[in-house]
C-alpha positions in Angstrom: -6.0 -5.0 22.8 -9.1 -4.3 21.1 -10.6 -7.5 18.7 -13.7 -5.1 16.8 -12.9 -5.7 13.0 -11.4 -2.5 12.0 -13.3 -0.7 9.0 -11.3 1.5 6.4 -11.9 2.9 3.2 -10.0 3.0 0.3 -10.1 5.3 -2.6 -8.8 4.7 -6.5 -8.0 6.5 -8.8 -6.3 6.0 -12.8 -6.1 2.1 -13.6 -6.7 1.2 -10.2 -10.0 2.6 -10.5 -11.0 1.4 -14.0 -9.3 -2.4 -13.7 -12.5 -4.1 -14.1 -10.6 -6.7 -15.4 -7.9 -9.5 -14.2 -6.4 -9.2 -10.7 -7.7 -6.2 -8.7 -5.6 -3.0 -8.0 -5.4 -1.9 -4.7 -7.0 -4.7 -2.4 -6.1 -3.5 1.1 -5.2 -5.8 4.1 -4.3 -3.7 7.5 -3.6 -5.7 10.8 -2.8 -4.1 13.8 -0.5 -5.1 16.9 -0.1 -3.2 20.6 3.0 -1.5 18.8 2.4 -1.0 14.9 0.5 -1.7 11.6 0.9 -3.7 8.8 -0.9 -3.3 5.2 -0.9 -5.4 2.1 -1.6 -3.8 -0.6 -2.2 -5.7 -4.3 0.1 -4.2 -7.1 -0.8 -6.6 -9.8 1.4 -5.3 -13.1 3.2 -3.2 -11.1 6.9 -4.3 -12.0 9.5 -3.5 -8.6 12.9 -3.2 -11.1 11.4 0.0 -12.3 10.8 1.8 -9.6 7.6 3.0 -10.8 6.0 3.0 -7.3 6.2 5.6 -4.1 4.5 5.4 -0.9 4.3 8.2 1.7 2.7 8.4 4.9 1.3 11.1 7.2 1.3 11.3 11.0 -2.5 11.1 11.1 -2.0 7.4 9.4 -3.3 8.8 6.1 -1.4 6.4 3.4 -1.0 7.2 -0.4 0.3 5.0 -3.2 1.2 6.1 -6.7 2.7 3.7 -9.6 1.9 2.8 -12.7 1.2 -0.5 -14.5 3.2 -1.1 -17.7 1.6 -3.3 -20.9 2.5 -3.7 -24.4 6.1 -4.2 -24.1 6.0 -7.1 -26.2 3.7 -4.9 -29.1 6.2 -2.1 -28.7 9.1 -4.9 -29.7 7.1 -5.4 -32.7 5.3 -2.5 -34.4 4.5 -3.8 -37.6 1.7 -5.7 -36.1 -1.6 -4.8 -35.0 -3.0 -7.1 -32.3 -6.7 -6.8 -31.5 -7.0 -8.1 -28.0 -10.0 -10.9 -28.0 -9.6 -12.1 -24.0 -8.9 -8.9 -22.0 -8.3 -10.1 -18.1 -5.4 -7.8 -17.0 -5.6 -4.5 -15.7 -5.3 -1.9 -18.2 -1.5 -0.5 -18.3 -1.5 3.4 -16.3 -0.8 5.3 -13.8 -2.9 4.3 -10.4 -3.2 6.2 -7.1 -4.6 4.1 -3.6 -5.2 6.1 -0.2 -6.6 4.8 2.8 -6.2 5.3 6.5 -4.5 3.1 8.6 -6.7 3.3 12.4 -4.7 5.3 14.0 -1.7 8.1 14.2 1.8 7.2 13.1 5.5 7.5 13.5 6.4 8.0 9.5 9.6 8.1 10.0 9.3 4.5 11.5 8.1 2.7 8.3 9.4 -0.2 6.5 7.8 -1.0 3.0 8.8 -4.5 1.3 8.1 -4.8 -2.5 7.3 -8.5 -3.0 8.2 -10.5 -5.8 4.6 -11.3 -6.4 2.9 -7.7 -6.7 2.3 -7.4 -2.9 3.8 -3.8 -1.1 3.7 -4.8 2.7 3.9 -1.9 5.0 5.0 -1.8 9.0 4.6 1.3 10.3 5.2 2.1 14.0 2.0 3.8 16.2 2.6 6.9 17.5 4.4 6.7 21.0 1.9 8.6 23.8 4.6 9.8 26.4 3.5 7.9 29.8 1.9 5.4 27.5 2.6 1.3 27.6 5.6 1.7 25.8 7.9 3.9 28.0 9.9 2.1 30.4 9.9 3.4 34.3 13.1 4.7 34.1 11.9 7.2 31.2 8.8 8.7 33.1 9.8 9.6 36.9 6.5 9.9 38.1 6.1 5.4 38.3 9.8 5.5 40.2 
């Protein structure tokens, strides 16, 4: 397997790209194994009992995130006051959109996302299989019988 550090970019969009402040939006982990991917992506704000997050993936390994982060419940419990925010260090409450590309193609249908409890969506994601690749057992190609 291949050890060169692999180099991806990541682009933001909405509150993701604006959050200058508090924990970042969109940091992106990916490791890679003979047989898959895994990414980490940091969802700070982004609350998992409200479903306010999707995550699709293309064959090519393309991967897109849309959510949105939610503020001001609190304020909206409350209307008769004004509050004039005097530490900002949160990301700003809206809706966010994170692509980047995993190395290589994918089986999509082979994905399992996990929503952790502390803002982390972690991704596994299956490579796609090459027929007569490492993964096919004798028995499947009868050309190594």
């Amino acid at each position: 397997m291949d050890s060169s550090p692999v180099t991806s970019s990541v682009a933001l969009t909405g509150t993701a790209r604006e959050g200058t402040y508090g924990p970042p939006v969109g940091h992106v982990d990916i490791g890679v194994s003979e047989r898959a991917y895994l990414f980490r992506v940091a969802l700070p704000g982004v609350r998992k009992d409200r479903c306010e997050l999707s995550c699709e993936i293309e064959r090519d390994g393309k991967v897109h995130i849309q959510g949105v982060i939610r503020g001001g419940e609190l304020a909206r419990r409350n209307p008769d006051s004004v509050y004039q925010m005097s530490v900002v260090q949160l990301s700003p409450p809206g809706p966010f959109t994170i692509s980047f590309k995993l190395p290589g193609p994918v089986d999509p249908r082979l994905f399992s996302p996990t929503f952790r409890s502390d803002g982390i969506l972690e991704g596994v994601v299956m490579k796609q299989r090459v027929p007569g690749g490492p993964s096919h057992s004798a028995s499947e190609n009868p050309s190594m019988m």
